[in-house]
N, C-alpha and C positions, 0 to 999 in steps of 0.2 A: 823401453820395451815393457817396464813394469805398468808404468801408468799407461800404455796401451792394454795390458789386458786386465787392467781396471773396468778401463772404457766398455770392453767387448764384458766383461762381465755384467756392469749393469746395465746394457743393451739387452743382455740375455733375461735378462728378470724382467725390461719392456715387456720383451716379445711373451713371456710366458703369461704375462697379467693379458695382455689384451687377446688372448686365445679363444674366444667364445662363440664354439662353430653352433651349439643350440640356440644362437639370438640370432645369427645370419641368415637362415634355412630360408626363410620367407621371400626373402629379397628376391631369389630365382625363380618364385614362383610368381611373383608381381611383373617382373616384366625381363624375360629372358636374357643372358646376354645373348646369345645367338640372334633373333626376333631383331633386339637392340641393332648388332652389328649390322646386322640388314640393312635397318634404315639407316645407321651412319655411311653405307655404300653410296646412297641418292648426295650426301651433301660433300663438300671439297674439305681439301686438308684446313683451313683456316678456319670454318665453322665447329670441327670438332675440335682441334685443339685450343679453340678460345673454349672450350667447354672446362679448360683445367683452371680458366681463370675468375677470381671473385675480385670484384672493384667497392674500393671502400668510398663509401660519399659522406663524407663531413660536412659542418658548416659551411666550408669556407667553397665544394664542390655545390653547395645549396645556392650561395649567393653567385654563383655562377653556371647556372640550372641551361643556360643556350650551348656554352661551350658542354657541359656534361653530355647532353644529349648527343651531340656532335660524333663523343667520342665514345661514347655509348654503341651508336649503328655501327662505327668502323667496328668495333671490337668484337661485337657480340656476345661479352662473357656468359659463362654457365651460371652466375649468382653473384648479387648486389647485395654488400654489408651494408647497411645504412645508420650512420653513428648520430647519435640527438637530432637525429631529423622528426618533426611533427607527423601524424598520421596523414591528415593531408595532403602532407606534400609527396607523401610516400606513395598516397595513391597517385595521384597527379603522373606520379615520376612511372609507375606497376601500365598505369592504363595507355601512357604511350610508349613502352617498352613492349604491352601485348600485341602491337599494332607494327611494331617493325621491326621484331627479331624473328629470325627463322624461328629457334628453337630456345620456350620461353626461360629467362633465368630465374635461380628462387631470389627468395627474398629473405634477406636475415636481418636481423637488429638483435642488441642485447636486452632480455625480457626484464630487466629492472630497470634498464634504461626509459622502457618503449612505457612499460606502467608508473612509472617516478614512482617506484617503492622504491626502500632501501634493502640494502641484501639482508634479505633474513628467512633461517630455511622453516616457511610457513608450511610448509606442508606436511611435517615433521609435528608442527606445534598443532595445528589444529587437521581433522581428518577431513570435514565438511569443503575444504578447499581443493580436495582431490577431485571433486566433481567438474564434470565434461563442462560445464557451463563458464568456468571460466577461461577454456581455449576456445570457445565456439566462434569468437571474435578473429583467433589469430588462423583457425583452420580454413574457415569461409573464405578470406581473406588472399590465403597462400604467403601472408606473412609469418611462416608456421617452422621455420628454421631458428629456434630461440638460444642463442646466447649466454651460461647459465657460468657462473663463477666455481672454478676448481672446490671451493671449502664448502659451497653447498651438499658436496655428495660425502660428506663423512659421518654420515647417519644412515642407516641400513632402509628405514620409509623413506626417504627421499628416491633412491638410489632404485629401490622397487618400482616406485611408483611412476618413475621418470623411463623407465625399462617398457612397463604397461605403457606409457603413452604412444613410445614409438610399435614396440607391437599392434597397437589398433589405429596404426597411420594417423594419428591426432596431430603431435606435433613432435618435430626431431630436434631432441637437446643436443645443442653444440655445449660440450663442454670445453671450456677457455683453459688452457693448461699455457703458464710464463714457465719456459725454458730457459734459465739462465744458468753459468755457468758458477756451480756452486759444488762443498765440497759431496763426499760421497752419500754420505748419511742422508742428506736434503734431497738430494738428486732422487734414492732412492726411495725417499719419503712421495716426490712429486708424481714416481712414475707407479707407485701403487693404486692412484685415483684410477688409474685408465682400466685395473681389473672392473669398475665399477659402471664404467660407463656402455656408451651405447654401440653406436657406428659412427658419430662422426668430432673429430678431435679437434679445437684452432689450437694450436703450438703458436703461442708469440717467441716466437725462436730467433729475437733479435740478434742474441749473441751465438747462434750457431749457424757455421756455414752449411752443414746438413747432417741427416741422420739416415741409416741404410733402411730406406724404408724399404725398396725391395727386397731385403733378404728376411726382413718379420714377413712381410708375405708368402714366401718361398717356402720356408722354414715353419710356418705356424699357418699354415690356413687362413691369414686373417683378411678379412673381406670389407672391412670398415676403411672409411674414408680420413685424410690425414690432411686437414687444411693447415695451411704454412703461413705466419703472417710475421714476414723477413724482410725487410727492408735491405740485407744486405746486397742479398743475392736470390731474390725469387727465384728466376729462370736456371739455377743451377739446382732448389732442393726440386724441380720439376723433374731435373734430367736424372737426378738421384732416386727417384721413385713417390715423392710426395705428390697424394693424387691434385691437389687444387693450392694455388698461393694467392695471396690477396696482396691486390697490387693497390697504387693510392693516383701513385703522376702517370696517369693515361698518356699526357703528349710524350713522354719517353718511351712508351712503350709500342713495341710492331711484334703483331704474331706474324709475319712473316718471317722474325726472327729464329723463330723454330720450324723444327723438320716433325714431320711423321716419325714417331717410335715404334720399335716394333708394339711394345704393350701400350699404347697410347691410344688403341680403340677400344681394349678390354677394359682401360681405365677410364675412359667416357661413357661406356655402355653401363659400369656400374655406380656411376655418378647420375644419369640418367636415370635408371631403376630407380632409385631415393628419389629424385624428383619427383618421376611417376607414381611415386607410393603419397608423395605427400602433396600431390597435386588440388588444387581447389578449382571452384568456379570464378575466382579473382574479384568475390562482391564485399567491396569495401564499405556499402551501403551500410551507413549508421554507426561504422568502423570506430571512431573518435569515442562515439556515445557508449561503446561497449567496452571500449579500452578503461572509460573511465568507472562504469558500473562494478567493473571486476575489479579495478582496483580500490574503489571503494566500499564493496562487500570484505575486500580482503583486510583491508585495514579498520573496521567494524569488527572481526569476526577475529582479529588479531589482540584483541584489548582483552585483557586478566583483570577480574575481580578477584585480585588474594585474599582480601581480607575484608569483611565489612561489619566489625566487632559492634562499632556504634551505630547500625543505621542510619548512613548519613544518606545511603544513593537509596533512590533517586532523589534529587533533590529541586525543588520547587525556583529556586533562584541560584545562579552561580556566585560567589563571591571568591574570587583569586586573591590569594596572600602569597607575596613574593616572600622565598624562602631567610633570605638577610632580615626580614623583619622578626623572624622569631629566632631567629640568632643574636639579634638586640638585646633581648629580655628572655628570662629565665618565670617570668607570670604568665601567665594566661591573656592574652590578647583580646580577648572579649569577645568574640565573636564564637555563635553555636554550630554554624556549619560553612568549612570553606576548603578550597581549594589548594594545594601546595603542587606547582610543576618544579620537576627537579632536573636543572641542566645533563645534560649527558656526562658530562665530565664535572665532579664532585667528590674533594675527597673524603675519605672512610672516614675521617675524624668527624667531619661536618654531618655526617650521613648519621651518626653516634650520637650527636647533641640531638637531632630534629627528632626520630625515632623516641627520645624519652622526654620532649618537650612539654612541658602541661597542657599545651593546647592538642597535640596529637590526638585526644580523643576526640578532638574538633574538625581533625582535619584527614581532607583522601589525599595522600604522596601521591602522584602520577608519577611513574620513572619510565624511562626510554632504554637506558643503556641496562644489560641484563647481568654485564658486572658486579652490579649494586644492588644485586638478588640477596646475598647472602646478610649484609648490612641490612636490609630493608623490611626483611621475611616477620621479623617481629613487630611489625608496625600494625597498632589494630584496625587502621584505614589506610588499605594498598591497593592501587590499580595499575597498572603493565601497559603501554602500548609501547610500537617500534617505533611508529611513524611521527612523535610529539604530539603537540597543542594542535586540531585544528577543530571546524564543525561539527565535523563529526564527532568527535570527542567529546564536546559540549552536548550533543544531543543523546547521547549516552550516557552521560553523566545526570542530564534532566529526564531520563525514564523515552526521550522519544525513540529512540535505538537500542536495541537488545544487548548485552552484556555478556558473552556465555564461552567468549574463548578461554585456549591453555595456555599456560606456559613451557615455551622451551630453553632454555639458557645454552644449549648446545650438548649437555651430555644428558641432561636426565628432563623428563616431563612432567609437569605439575598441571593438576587439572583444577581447573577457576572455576569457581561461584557464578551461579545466573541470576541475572539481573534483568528480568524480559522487559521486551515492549511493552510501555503502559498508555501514552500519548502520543501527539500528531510531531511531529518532528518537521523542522524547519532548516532540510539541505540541498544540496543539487542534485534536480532531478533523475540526474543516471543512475543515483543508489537505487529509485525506482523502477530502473529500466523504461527511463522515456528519455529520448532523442531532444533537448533543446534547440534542437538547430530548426527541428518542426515547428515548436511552438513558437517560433520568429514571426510565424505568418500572422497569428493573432492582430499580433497590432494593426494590422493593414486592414484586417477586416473591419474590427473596431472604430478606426478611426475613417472609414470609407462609410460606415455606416452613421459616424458623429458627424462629418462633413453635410452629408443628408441631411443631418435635423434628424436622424432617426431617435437619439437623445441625447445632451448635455454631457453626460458621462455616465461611468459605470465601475463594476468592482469584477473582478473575475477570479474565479481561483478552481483549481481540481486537487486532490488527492489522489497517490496510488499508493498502495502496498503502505499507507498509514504514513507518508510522506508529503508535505505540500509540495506538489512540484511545481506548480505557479497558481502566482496570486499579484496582481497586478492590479493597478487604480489608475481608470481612464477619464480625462476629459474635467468637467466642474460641476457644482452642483447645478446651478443653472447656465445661461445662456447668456447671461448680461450681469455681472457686479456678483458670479457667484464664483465660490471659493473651491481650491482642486480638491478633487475629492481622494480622501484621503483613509487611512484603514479608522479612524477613530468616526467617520462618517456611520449612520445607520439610512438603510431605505425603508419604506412603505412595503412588506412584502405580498401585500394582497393576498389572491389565492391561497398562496404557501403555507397562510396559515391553517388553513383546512388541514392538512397533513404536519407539521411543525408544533402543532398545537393541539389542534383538537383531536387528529387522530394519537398524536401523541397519548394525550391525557385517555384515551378512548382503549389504548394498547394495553397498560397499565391497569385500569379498571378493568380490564377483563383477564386479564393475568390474576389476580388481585379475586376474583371470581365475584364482582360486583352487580354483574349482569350478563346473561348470554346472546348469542348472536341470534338466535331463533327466537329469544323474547318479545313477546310484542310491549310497545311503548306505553300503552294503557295501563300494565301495571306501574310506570315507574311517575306516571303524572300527577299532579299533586290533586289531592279531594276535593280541596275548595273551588274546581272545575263548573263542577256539579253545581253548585248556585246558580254561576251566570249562565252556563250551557244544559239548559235540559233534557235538551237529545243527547249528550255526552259529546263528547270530540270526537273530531270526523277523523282524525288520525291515529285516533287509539289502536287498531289494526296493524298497523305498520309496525315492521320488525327494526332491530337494528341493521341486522346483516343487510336489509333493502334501502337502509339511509347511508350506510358506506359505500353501497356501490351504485348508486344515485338511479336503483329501479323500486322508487316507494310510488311514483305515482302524482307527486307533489309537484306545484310547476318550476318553472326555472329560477323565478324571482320573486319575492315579495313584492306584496304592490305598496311602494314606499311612497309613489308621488301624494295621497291623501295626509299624509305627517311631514311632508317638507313644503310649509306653508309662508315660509319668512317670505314679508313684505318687500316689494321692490324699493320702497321710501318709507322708512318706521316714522310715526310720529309720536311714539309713547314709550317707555323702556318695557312695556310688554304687548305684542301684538301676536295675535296668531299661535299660542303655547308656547312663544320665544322671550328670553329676555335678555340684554347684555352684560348682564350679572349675576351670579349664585345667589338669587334671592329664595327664601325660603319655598319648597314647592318645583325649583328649577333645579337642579342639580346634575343634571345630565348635560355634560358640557361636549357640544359636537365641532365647535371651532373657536377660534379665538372672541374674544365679547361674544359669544354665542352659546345661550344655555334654552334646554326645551324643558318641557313639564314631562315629569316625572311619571304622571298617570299615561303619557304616552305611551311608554313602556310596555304597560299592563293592558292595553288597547291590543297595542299589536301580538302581545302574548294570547290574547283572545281571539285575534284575529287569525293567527298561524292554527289554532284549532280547528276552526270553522273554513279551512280552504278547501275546495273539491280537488277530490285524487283523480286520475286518467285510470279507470279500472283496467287498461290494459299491464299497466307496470310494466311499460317499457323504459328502457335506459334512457335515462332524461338528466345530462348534469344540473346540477342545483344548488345555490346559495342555499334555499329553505332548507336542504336534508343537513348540511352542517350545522345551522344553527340551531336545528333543533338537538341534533347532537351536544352541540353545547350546553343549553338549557338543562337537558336530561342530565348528563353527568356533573353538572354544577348542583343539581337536587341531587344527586349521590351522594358529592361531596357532603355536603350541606346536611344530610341527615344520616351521616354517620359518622359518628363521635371518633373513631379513629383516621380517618381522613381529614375532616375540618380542621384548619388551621387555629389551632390555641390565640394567637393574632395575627392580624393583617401591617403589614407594613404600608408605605409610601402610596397608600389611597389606592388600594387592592381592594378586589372582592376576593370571595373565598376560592373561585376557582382561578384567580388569575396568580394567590398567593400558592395553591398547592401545584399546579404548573412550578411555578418557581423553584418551592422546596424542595422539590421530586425532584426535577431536571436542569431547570437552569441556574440554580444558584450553585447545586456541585459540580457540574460542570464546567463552574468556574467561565459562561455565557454572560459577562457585562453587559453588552451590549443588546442584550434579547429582553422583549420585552412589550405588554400592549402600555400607551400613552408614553409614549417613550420621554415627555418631557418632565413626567418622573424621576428620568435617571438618568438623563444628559441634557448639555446645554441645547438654547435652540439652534444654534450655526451651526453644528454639527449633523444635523436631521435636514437629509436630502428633501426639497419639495419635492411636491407632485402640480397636480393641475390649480392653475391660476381660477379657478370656478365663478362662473359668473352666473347660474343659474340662480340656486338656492343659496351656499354660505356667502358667494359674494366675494371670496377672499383669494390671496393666495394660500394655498395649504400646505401647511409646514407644522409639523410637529403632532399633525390629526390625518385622522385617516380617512383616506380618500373616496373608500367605497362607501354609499351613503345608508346603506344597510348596516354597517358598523359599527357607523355615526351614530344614526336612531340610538343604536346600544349601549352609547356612550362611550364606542371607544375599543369595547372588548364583545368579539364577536367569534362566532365558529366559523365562518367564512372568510373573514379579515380582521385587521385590527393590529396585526404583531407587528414588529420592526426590529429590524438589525442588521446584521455585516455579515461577507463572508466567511469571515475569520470564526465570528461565535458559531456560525451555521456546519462549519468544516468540521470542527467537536462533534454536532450533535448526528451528523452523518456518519462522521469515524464510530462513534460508539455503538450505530444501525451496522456498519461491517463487521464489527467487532463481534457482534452476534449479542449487542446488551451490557458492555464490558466498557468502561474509560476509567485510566489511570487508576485501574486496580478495583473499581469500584461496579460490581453489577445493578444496573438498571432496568431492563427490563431480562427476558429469557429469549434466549431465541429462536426456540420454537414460537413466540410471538410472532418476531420482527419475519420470520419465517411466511409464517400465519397471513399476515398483516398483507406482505408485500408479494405476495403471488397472486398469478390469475384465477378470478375465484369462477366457480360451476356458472357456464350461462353467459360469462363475461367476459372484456377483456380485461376489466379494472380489477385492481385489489382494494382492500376495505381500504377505501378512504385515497389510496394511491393510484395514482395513473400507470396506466406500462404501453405498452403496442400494441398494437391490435393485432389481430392475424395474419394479416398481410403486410402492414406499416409500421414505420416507429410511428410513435407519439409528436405532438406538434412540438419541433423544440429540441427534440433527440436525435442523434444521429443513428443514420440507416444502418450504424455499424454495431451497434448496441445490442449487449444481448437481450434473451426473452425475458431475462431477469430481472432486470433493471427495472427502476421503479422511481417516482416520484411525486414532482406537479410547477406546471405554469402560473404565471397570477400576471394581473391583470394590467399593473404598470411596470409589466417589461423585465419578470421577474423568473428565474428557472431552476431547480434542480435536477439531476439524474443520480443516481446511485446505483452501479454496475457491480453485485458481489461477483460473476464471474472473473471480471480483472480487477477486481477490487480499486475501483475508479470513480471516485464520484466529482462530480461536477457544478457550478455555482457559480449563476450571470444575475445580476443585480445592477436595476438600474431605472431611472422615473420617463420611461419613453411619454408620460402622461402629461409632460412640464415642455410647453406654459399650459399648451391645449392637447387633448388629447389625439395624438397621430397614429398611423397604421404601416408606418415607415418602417418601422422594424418587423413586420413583417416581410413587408418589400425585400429586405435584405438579409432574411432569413441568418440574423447571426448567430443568432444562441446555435442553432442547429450546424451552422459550418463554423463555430468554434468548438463545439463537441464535436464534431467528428473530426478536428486536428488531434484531440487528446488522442483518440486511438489512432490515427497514421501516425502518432508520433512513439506509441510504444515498441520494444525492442524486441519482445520475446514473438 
């Protein structure tokens, strides 16, 4: 009798913790019981009382998904526990259960399970993870019944914030309570969680045959739900008053087994209500892709910068040092910056050596287990995650992924150090919020358009939110004996360079306050004009602002054919201003054994003077307004002593060297570059057109456009070369607003400046966009007005979207062997940019 009113004693202390008639009030107002009862009148005794039942599906119910279903329709329980089942299959299983259940059931999983986190109460540690965005996945969904482990809730934010979810119908924490028979102390240790919680309890109550849950009710007002998960005896804690049991062996089980209760409709009707409160629209669309977003924000946003005494993060290259190696030696290991991961389980003693190692100021501890807090805290390079070693970690630790979480260790909070975003990061595309399973299609496109002939191969890649989320290499450089193209490959970017280059260098100098837009070109042209021109130049008029947005008036093309003279059959090694060698006088080298005179040069510099303008200045694009932009800003350069390069390197002029110094060489842009056989081999340089006009040759390592060429090479039109990879840098630092890896380059009121519709037009200086009505050739229709870029001419595209901060990059020689118009046929650049956005998530 004693240890009986033990029992009824801490029963009493249950009932008084789970008392909480100001968290219930709402429920009646969501959806009546009465309302409720009504419509349990329309269905038979078997419908509702399957409503007390929740069926758990495991693996072993996954690999037998015919017979589940089966026993599925017979039963029609109120809710389906689903144990390490994949999202997929979860919907699979949601969308033919909405199709042939009366009355639909929820859906639950355990939410550490469902995100492959490890239990750790994140929401405590960092605040940022309180936000809506990472249920938005499980509420749309109605997989929104989450599973949360009893030790979670022994922190007062957790316990709050878990309270707000269910108040604003987000999502309804089941807290997991193991009921085992232990002595008093424990018992009433387990049953104080329940003051904490919400409305809905699982009791794994394996070793109890029941608990009076009717008389807490009676006796306390309590209106919260009490799932049972007993294998002993389900159907008996039913008849005892527990509102729902989770059952596992369907074929044992018949609700014809049971009767009608008297309270077994006031106990459906407010089982019911919860549903209806946490009801969704069932769209699992992109479900997978957001499961994993949020869990990998959470585990970004979960990582502590403790310490960073020595400036090691960010760090430019990883180098991992396994921790036995400095437990070897008592020296200095020789290395200035490196890595140390620490197993979870370590003991104190070991944790004592590495902490005063001499390399420690060499090295960041990564620890996982929070035990090893107190050991570790004095280590001058510390970092924190839960989740171990994985990409993400690594791109955090290289500056591509931001740094800025807390520490919780369970009783007290320590707030980390920021370590922001500096560079492009190389992870899976969900951190982005883009759906991989979209960008599948690509390749079909691609390769439907290589099948064509539309061209040999290509490179692709996009950016969002400062993330590669793909970047892929199609196909081979040529068509016959050529090699797969691979990230180390560079293209011909034509056009691109107009914007890449020269509006580049164009952005800078007028930042820089070198010249204004309203300026006309006649002051900036040089004197000795005047000699040969004594009517002065015909373009002196013309402004800049009217050469970036190609309304100067100038025609579309230089008339090149009068200097592309090469013989069909040379019989001298100089014929026509050509020679097949840098003999003195020739220097200008436009293809392989192929060099022209020099005076050329100075001809057609004469010649761009003297062109007639369209006095209307209507928008006319233009090779001539780039290059002349080039000219102009290379005489900037060139006569001001603080710009001109002190030297030239690898057979640079002076503007192709301060291009460099300015932007691609910090950068850290290998691959960018005009005459690219300067600075890589030649297998590596994609050809272009096998030309059988003038050079006669296949073109590989020179540039294609023959205006270029004339220039030897380095042009405001064309000329540049390189990969997606370097191009993805120089776009990120345009989003950036001027900013890479810590380092400002331009302002962004420029890039601003630069990259909007300017008065009159639809083009920005120097950048393309949409027109009024259309994207741009090459852009997807889904693009905003913002976006900005350019096409070029062998098969080549950018886009840069600062409103979803998305840029975009197709590179490729559609020009190779001869020039084709396939790729327009197959419009892929255009319906590969518009997969990027059907494949984003927000």
């Amino acid at each position: 009798m004693r240890e009986m009113g033990k029992f009824h004693c801490f029963i009493f202390c249950f009932c008084l913790f789970v008392s909480c008639r100001q968290e219930t009030g709402p429920l009646k107002n969501n959806l009546s019981v009465d309302s409720t009862t009504q419509n349990l009148d329309t269905l038979s005794d078997k419908y509702i009382i399957a409503q007390q039942f929740v069926v758990k599906c495991d693996t072993v119910s996954l690999r037998n998904l015919d017979n589940l279903k089966k026993q599925l329709i017979r039963l029609q329980p109120g809710g389906v526990y689903f144990e390490n089942w994949p999202i997929d299959a979860i919907q699979n299983l949601a969308t033919f259960m909405d199709t042939t259940f009366k009355i639909k059931p929820f859906l639950m999983g355990d939410y550490f399970k469902l995100t492959d986190l490890s239990v750790y109460p994140i929401w405590a540690a960092n605040k940022s993870f309180q936000d809506k965005q990472f249920w938005t996945g499980f509420q749309e969904s109605g997989l929104n019944w989450l599973g949360m482990e009893e030790g979670l809730f022994n922190d007062k934010i957790t316990t709050t914030y878990f309270k707000k979810l269910y108040a604003d119908s987000i999502v309804n924490t089941v807290v997991k309570i193991k009921m085992k028979p232990l002595g008093e102390e424990a018992l009433k240790k387990k049953l104080v969680l329940i003051q904490h919680t919400h409305h809905t309890l699982l009791l794994d109550a394996y070793y109890l045959d029941s608990l009076p849950y009717q008389q807490i009710r009676d006796d306390f007002d309590f209106e919260g739900l009490f799932i049972v998960n007993s294998e002993r005896n389900p159907i008996h804690h039913i008849k005892t008053g527990a509102d729902m049991v989770v059952i596992q062996d369907l074929n044992a089980f018949m609700v014809g087994d049971l009767k009608l209760r008297a309270h077994t409709k006031s106990t459906v009707s407010k089982i019911l209500a919860i549903k209806n409160r946490f009801k969704s629209s069932g769209n699992f669309g992109g479900m997978p892709a957001r499961m994993k977003a949020n869990r990998y924000h959470i585990q970004i946003k979960s990582t502590v910068l403790i310490a960073n005494e020595n400036r090691l993060l960010p760090m430019k290259k990883l180098y991992f040092v396994d921790y036995q190696r400095l437990l070897q030696t008592k020296k200095p290991i020789g290395i200035k910056k490196g890595v140390c991961l620490l197993p979870f389980t370590l003991q104190d003693s070991v944790l004592d050596v590495l902490c005063v190692h001499p390399s420690a100021n060499a090295m960041v501890f990564v620890f996982s287990n929070p035990k090893q807090w107190n050991k570790l805290k004095g280590a001058p390079n510390l970092c924190y995650t839960p989740w171990g070693h994985s990409k993400l970690l690594n791109a955090q630790l290289l500056g591509g992924l931001p740094i800025d979480g807390h520490f919780f260790n369970g009783k007290k909070f320590y707030k980390g150090k920021t370590l922001p975003k500096s560079k492009l990061a190389y992870v899976p595309s969900e951190y982005a919020f883009v759906d991989p399973k979209e960008l599948k299609r690509i390749s079909g496109m691609v390769n439907e358009a290589m099948n064509g002939r539309a061209f040999p191969g290509c490179q692709v890649l996009a950016v969002r939110n400062g993330v590669v989320v793909y970047q892929r290499n199609f196909g081979n450089s040529t068509y016959s004996n050529g090699l797969k193209v691979s990230n180390l490959h560079v293209y011909d970017l034509a056009s691109l360079t107009k914007v890449l280059s020269t509006t580049l260098v164009g952005m800078k100098l007028w930042e820089d306050g070198y010249y204004k837009m309203e300026d006309k070109i006649g002051d900036y042209l040089p004197d000795s004009l005047s000699a040969y021109l004594p009517n002065g130049s015909s373009i002196k008029e013309i402004t800049f602002q009217e050469l970036f947005i190609h309304q100067s008036g100038l025609p579309a093309g230089f008339p090149v054919l009068p200097y592309m003279k090469k013989a069909a059959d040379k019989e001298t090694r100089f014929y026509n201003g050509f020679c097949d060698y840098p003999y003195s006088g020739y220097g200008t080298q436009v293809a392989n054994n192929l060099y022209m005179d020099e005076s050329y040069q100075d001809s057609m510099w004469l010649k761009m003077n003297t062109l007639w303008l369209d006095p209307k200045r209507e928008y006319k694009y233009s090779d001539v307004n780039m290059n002349l932009l080039y000219f102009l800003f290379k005489r900037i350069i060139d006569t001001h002593a603080a710009l001109k390069p002190k030297k030239l390197y690898r057979n640079r002029n002076t503007y192709e060297e301060y291009v460099h110094q300015t932007f691609y060489a910090p950068l850290e842009m290998t691959k960018t570059g005009f005459k690219p056989l300067n600075y890589t081999v030649l297998s590596k340089i994609v050809p272009t057109e096998n030309e059988s006009y003038w050079r006669k040759q296949l073109l590989q390592g020179f540039v294609h456009d023959p205006n270029a060429a004339l220039y030897g090479g380095v042009a405001g039109n064309a000329g540049l070369f390189s990969n997606v990879k370097d191009l993805a840098i120089l776009l990120e630092m345009w989003q950036n607003g001027g900013v890479y890896n810590g380092k400002r380059y331009l302002k962004s009121e420029t890039i601003s400046m630069f990259s909007k519709s300017q008065t009159g037009t639809h083009r920005g200086l120097g950048f393309n966009k949409r027109t009024f009505d259309n994207a741009a050739y090459g852009m997807a229709d889904a693009a905003h007005s913002s976006t900005y870029g350019h096409t070029g001419f062998t098969g080549t595209c950018f886009w840069v979207d600062p409103s979803e901060k998305l840029s975009f990059i197709f590179l490729s020689n559609r020009v190779h062997p001869k020039i084709s118009n396939k790729i327009y046929q197959y419009k892929v650049r255009k319906r590969i940019h518009e997969v990027f956005y059907e494949a984003l998530l927000n």
